[in-house]
C-alpha positions in Angstrom: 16.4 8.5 21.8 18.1 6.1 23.7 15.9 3.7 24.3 16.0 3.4 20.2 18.2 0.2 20.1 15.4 -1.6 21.9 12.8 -0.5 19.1 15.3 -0.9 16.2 15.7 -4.5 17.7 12.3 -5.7 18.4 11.4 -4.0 14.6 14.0 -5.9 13.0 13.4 -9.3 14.5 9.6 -8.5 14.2 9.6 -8.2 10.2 12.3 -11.2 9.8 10.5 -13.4 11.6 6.9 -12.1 9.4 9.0 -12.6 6.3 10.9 -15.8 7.1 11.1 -18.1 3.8 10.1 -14.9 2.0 14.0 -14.2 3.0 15.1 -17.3 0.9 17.1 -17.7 -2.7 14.8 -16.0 -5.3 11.8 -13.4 -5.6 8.4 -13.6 -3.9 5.2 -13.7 -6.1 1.6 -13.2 -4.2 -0.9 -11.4 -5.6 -0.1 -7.7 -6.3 4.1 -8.3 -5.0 5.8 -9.8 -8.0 9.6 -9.4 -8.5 11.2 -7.0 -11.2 13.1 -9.3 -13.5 14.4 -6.6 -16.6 17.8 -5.2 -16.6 16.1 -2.0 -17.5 13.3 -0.1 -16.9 9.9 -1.5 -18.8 7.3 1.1 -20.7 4.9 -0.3 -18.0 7.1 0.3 -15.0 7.5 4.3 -16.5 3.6 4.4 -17.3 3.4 3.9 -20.9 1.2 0.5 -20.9 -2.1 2.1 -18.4 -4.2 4.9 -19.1 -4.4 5.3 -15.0 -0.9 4.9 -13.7 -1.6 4.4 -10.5 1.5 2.3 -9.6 3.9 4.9 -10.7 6.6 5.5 -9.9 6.8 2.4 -7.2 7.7 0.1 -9.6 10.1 2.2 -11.0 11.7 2.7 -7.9 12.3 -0.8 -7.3 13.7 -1.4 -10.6 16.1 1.0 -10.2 17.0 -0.9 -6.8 17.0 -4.5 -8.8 19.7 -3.0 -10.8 21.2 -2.1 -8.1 21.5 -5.3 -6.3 19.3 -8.2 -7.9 15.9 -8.5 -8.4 15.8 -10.8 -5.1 17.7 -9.2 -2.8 16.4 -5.5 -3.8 13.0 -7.1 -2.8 13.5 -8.2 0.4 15.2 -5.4 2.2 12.3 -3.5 0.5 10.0 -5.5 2.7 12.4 -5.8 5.5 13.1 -1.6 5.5 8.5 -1.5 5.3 7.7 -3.9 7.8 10.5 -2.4 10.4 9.9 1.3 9.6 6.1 0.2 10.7 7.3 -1.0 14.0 10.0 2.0 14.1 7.0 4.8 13.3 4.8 3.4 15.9 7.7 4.1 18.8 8.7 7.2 17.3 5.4 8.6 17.6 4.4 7.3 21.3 8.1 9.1 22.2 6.6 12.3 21.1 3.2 11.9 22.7 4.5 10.7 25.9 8.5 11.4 25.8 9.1 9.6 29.3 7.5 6.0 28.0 10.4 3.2 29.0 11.7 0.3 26.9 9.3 -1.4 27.5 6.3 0.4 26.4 8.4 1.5 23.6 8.6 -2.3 22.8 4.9 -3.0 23.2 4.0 0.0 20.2 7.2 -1.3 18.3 5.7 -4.7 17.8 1.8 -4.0 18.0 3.0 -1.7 15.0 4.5 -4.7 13.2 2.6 -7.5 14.0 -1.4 -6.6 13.6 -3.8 -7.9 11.5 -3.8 -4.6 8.8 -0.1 -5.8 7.7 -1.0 -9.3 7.9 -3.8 -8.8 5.2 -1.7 -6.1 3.0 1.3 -8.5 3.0 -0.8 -11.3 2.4 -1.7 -10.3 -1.5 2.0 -8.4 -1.5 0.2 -4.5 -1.3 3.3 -3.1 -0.2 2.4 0.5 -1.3 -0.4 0.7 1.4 2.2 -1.1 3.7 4.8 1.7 2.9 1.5 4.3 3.4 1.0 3.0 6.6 4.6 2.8 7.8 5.5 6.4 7.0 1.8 7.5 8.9 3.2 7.2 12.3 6.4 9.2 11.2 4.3 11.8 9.2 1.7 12.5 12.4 4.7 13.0 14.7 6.2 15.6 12.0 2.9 17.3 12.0 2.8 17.4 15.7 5.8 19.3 15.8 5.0 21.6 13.4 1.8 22.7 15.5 4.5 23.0 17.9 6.4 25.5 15.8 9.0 23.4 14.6 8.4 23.9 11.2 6.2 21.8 8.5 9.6 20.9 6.4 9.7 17.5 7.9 6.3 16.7 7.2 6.7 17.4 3.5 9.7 15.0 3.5 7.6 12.1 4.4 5.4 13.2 2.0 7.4 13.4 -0.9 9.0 9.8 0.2 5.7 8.5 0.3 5.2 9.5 -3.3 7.6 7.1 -4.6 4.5 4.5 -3.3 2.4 5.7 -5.9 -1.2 6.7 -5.7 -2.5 4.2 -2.7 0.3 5.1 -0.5 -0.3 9.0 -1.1 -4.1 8.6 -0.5 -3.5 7.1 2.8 -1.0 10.1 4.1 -3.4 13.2 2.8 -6.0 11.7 4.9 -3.7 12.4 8.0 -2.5 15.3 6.9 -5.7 16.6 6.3 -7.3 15.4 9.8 -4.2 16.7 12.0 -4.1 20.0 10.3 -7.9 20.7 10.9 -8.3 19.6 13.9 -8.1 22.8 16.0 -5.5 22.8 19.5 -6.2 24.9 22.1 -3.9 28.3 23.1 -4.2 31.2 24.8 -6.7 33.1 22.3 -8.7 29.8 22.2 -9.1 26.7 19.4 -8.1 26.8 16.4 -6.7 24.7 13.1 -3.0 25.4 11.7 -2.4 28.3 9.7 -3.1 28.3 6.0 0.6 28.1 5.2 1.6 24.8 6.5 -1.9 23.6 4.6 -0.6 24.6 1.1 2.9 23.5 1.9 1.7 20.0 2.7 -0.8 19.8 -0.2 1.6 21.4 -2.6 4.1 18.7 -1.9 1.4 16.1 -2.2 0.3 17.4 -5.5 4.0 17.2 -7.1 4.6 13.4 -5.5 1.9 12.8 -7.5 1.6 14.3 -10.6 3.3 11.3 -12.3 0.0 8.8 -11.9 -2.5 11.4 -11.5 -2.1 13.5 -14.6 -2.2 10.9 -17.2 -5.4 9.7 -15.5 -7.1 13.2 -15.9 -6.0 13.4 -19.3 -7.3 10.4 -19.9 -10.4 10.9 -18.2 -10.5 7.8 -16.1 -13.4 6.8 -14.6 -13.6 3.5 -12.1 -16.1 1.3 -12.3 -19.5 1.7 -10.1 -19.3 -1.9 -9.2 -15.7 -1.6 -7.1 -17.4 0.4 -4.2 -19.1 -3.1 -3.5 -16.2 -5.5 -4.4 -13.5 -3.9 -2.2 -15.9 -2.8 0.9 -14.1 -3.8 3.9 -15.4 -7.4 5.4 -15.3 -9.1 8.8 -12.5 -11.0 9.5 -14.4 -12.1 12.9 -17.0 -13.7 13.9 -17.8 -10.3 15.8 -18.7 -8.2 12.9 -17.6 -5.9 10.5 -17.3 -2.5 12.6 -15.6 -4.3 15.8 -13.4 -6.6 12.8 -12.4 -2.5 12.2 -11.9 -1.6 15.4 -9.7 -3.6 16.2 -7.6 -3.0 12.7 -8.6 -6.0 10.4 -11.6 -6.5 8.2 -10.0 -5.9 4.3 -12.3 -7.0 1.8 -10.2 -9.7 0.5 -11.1 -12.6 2.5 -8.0 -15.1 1.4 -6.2 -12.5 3.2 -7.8 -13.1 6.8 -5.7 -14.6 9.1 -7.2 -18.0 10.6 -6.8 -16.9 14.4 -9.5 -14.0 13.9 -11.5 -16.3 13.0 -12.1 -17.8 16.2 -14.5 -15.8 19.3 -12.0 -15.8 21.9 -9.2 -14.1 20.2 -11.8 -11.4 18.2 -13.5 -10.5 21.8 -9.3 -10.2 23.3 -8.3 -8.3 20.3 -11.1 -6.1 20.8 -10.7 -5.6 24.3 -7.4 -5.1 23.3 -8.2 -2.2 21.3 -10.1 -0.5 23.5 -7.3 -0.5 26.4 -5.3 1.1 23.7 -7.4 4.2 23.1 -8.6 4.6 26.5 -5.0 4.6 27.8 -4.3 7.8 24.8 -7.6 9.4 26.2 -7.0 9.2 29.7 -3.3 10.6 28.6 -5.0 13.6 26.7 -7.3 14.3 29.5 -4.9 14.6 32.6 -2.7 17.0 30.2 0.2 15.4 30.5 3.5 16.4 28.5 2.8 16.1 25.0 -1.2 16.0 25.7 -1.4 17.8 22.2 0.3 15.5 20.2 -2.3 12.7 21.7 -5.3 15.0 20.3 -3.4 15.6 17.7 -3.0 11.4 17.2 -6.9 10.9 18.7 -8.2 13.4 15.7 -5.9 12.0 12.7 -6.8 7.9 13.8 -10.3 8.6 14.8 -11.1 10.2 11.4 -9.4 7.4 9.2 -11.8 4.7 11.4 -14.8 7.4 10.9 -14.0 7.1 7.3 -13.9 3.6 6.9 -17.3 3.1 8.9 -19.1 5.2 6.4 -17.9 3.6 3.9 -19.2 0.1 5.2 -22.9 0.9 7.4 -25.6 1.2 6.0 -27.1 4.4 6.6 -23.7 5.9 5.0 -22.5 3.2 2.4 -24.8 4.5 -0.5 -24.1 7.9 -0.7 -20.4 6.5 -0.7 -20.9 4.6 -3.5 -22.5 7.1 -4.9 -19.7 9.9 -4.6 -17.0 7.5 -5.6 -18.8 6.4 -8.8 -19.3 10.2 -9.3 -16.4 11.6 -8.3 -13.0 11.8 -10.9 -10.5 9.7 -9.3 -12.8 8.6 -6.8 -11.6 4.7 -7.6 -9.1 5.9 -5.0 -11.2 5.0 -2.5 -12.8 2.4 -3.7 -10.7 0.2 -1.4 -11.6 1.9 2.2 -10.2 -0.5 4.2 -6.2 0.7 3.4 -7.5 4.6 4.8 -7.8 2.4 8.3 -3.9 2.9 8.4 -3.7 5.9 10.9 -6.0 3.9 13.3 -3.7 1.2 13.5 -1.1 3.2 14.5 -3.2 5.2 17.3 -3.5 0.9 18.4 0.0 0.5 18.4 0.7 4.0 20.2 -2.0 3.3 22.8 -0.8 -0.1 23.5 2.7 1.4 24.3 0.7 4.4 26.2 -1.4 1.1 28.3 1.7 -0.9 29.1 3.3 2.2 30.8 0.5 2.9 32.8 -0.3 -0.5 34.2 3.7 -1.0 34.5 3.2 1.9 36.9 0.2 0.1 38.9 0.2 0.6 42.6 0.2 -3.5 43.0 3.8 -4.0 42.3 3.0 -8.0 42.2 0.3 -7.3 39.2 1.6 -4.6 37.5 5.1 -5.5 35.6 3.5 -9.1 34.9 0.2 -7.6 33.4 2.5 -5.1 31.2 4.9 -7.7 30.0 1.7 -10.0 29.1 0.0 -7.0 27.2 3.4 -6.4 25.2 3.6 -9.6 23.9 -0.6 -10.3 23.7 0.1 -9.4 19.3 2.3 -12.6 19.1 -0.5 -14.3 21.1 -3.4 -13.2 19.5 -1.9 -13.6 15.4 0.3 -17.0 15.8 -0.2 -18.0 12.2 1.8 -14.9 11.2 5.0 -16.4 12.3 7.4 -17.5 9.2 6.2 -15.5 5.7 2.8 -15.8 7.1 2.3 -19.2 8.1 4.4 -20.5 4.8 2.3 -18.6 2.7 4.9 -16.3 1.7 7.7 -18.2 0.2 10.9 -16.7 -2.3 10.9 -18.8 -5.6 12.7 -18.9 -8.8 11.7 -17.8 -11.6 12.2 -20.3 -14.5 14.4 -19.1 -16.9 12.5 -20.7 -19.5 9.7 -18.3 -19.1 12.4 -15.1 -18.7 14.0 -16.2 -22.3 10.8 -15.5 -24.3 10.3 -12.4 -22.3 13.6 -11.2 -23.2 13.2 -12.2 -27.0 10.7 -8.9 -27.4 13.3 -6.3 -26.7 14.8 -6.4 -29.9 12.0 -6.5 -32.1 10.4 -3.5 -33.5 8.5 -1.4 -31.6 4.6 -2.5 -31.2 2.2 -3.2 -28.7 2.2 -6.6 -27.0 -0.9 -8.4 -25.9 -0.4 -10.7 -22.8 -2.6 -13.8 -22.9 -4.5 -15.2 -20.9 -6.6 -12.5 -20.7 -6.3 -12.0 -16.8 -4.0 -10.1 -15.2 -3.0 -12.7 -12.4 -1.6 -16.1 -12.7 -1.6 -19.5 -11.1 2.6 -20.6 -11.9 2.8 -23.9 -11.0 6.6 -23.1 -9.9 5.2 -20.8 -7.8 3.1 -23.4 -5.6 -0.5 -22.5 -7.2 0.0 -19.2 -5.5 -2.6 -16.5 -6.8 -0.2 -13.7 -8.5 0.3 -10.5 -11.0 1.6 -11.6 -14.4 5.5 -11.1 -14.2 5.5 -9.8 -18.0 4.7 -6.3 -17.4 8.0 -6.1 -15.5 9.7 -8.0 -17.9 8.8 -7.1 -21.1 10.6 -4.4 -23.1 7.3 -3.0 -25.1 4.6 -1.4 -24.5 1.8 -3.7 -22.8 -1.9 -4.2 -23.2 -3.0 -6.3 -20.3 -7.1 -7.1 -19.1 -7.0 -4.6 -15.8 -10.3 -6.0 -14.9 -10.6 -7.7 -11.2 -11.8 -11.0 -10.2 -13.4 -10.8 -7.1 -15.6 -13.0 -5.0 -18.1 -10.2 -5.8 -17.8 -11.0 -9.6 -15.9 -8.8 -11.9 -15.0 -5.0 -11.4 -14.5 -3.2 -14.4 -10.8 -1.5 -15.8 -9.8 1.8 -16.9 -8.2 1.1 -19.7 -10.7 1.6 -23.2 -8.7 -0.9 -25.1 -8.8 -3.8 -22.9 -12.4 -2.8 -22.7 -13.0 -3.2 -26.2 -10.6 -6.9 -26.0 -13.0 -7.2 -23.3 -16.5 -6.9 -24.8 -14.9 -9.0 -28.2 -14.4 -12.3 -26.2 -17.7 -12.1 -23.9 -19.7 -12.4 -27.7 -17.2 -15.2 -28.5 -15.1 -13.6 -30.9 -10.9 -15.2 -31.0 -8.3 -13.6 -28.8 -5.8 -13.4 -31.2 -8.3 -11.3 -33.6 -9.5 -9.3 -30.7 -6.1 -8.0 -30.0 -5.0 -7.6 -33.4 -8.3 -5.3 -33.6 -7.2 -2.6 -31.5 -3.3 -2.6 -32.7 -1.8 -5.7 -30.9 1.6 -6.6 -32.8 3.2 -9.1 -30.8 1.5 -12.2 -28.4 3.0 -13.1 -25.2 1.0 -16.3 -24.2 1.8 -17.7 -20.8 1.6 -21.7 -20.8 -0.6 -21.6 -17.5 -2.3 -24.8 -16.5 -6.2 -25.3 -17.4 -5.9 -22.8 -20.0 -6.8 -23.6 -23.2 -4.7 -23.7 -26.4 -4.4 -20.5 -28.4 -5.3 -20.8 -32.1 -2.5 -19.0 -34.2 -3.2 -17.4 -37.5 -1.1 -18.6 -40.6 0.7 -15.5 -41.3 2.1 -14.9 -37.7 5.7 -15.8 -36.7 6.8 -17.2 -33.6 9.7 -15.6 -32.1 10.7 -17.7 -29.1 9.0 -20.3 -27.5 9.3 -22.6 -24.0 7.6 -24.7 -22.0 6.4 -22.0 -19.8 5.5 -19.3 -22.7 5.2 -18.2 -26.2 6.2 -14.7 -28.6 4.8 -14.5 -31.6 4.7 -11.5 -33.7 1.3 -11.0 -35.8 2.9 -9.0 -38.0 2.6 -4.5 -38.6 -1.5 -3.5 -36.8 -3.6 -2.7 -39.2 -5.6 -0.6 -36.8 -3.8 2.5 -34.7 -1.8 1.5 -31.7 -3.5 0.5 -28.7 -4.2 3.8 -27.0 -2.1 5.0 -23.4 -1.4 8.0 -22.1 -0.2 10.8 -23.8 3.9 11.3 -24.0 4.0 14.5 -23.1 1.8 14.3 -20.2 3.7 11.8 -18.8 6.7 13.0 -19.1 6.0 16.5 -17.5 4.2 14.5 -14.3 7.6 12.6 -14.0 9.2 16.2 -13.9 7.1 17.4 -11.7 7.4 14.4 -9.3 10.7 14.3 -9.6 12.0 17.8 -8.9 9.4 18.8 -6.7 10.2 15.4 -4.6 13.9 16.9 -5.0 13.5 20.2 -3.7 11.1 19.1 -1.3 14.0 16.4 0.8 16.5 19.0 0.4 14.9 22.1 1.8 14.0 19.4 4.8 17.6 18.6 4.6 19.3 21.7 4.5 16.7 24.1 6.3 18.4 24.9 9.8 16.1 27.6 11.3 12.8 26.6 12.5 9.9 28.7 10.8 7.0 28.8 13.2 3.6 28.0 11.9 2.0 27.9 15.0 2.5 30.2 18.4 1.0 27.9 20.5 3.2 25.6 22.3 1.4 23.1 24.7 
């Protein structure tokens, strides 16, 4: 394409200026994004701490990066390579659907793909698994637009299988495209139909393997999510217009510290709306004059339209029960639980129909009107979301992390195997080095042992139970009052990892136990050999044969996309 150094451009500068002092000395700690400080590979970052592994093998994957290149570093060109490819995705896509769109409509999807409020609240708590989910969606449609064109549905299994190295939430988000642009039936000359069952069990075959190394432990396990999530993470208005039109327009996550402030006022909700709406109705109007690459806008129409459809049920009333309902039913329906990230495809039919809106009225017949109103409409993103500008409006910032508090960490590699307890029993932190910011505990990415952490959520909804029975049991001991050092030591807790975090109170050590390295940021102490069986994970075995799976079927998966030269047609219809 070459128009491409304009999109590779704007996507670049579009994420570095998102980022800004995220791009400083250090490593970036909000909410779920916390760096990966051990030289090595943790038993939590290989799934050994978590009877639902869900965030295998992404952290895995940017440990083995951090060795690479530094902890830091490996962290920000993860974000900047996300954030870019979102951008990048969006362009690619609007080439396909409309293949004579100019620079700068090309621009326009590029940075309505970037800089939107879905990122905006994913990067916010540091979710960059959905962000990767939603990055690769654009690229994954346009592969699967071409393969109803005959081109094969190799390429579309290679997204998918890089999209398994996000884990579980990034896997969830491309099936449901997959799913909608494979069923969703294109017209030729013997009438309407859906693609043939073989690119279906190609697609779903390679989204199985990506994801047999979180997904089997879990059904061995027999995880079930707690009832009360459905209501926790239910997607809330970011606007003052409501819920569904907070949707439509591609914000609304549940989490509300994640809003940005400009949605909150009525002007910029009603443009941003208005917004939206000039977006699809440019696609449709696209779609219904049959222009070239009319199916590839169905295609895109079906695949974005169901992921909002989705979404909506999940949140109105006359759906949201029987939602809950099948979730709390459902094995492995805490997937869901969180409906808001499954609005990733209809952000990207945004950013495609904004591209799609600025070439038509940069075609207008008034020649005064038209360029001006296209070049306004490009940039309207960086109008309507200011406070994104510079990591967030400061709120994303790259820190140090006190070597003080690495040290102790460090101290457990050596010692004999055993399960460590992290105290306090949350899993996310308040580090005063960190500027008060809301984060994951660095220890499970730090700390050579097996971990046994409270997986629990705080939310403004109240508490949402974990997964994990031991913690459970840890759990249910401190709410009747009982010590936290006994509770832990009940279910097979060797060793203590206490974090020195501010407000928290003192914990009470028993005579016996031995402190192994201490700091003014944190505490090891060993509690000596469990008197009760090891706190339980998953099974060995079943973890290592989902990491084999993953793994080779991720491997023969890129290759045959690599290597395979002859298009095998799927479909005989060709537009």
């Amino acid at each position: 394409m070459r128009r491409g150094w304009v999109v590779g451009l704007v996507a670049v500068v579009s994420a570095l200026l998102l980022l800004g002092p995220a791009l400083g000395p250090g490593s970036v700690l909000a909410y779920d994004l916390v760096p990966t400080l051990a030289p090595g590979l943790t038993p939590s970052m290989l799934g050994a701490s978590t009877a639902a592994p869900r965030t295998l093998p992404s952290d895995a994957t940017l440990a083995v990066l951090a060795m690479l290149m530094g902890s830091g570093p490996a962290q920000q060109l993860m974000l900047v390579a996300i954030l870019a490819l979102c951008g990048i995705s969006a362009a690619a896509l609007l080439h396909t659907v409309a293949p004579a769109a100019g620079r700068l409509a090309l621009a326009a999807a590029t940075l309505a793909g970037v800089w939107n409020p879905y990122v905006a609240e994913r990067l916010a708590i540091g979710q960059w698994t959905i962000l990767l989910g939603y990055a690769l969606t654009g690229l994954l449609v346009r592969a699967l637009i071409r393969a109803r064109h005959g081109h094969g549905v190799a390429p579309a299994c290679g997204i998918l299988a890089v999209g398994g190295l996000g884990g579980a939430n990034t896997m969830t988000i491309l099936v449901i495209s997959v799913v909608a642009a494979l069923a969703w039936p294109v017209a030729g000359s013997d009438g309407r139909r859906p693609a043939p069952l073989r690119p279906w069990l190609a697609a779903l075959a390679t989204a199985a393997a990506a994801s047999a190394v979180w997904a089997l432990p879990a059904i061995a396990n027999g995880v079930r999510s707690a009832a009360e999530g459905s209501f926790a993470f239910r997607a809330r208005a970011d606007t003052p217009l409501g819920t569904p039109l907070s949707l439509l327009s591609g914000g609304g996550m549940w989490n509300a510290a994640s809003h940005p402030p400009s949605r909150a006022a009525v002007l910029p909700a009603l443009a941003a709306t208005v917004v939206a709406i000039a977006a699809v109705a440019a696609l449709v109007v696209h779609v219904r004059r049959r222009r070239t690459g009319w199916i590839g806008g169905e295609l895109l129409l079906a695949a974005g339209s169901t992921s909002l459809v989705v979404v909506l049920c999940s949140v109105l009333p006359a759906f949201r029960q029987v939602w809950d309902a099948a979730l709390a039913t459902t094995p492995g329906g805490g997937l869901l639980r969180d409906s808001h990230k499954l609005l990733a495809c209809w952000v990207v039919l945004l950013a495609v129909g904004t591209g799609m809106a600025v070439e038509r009225i940069g075609h207008a017949r008034v020649r005064a009107i038209g360029p001006v109103a296209a070049v306004t409409l490009t940039v309207i993103p960086l109008a309507l979301l200011p406070t994104l500008l510079w990591g967030l409006g400061g709120r994303l910032a790259a820190v140090t992390v006190p070597r003080d508090c690495t040290s102790v960490a460090a101290s457990l590699e050596g010692a004999p195997d055993g399960v460590v307890g992290l105290l306090p029993w949350s899993q996310y932190r308040r580090y005063a080095w960190n500027g008060e910011r809301v984060s994951l505990s660095f220890a499970p990415r730090m700390i050579d042992q097996r971990l046994l952490v409270n997986d629990a959520l705080l939310t403004s909804g109240g508490w949402v139970a974990g997964e994990d029975p031991s913690a459970a049991l840890v759990t249910r001991a401190l709410s009747r009052g009982a010590d936290p050092v006994r509770a832990l030591a009940a279910v097979g807790v060797r060793y203590l990892f206490i974090e020195k975090v501010a407000g928290e109170p003192d914990v009470g050590l028993p005579p016996a136990a031995a402190v192994l390295a201490q700091s003014p940021c944190a505490l090891a102490v060993d509690l000596g050999p469990p008197g009760a069986l090891p706190a339980a994970g998953p099974s060995g075995l079943i973890l290592a044969f989902g990491w084999v799976i993953t793994l080779g079927g991720g491997a023969v998966v890129v290759l045959s996309a690599i290597l395979r030269r002859r298009p095998c047609t799927f479909d005989e219809t060709r537009g």
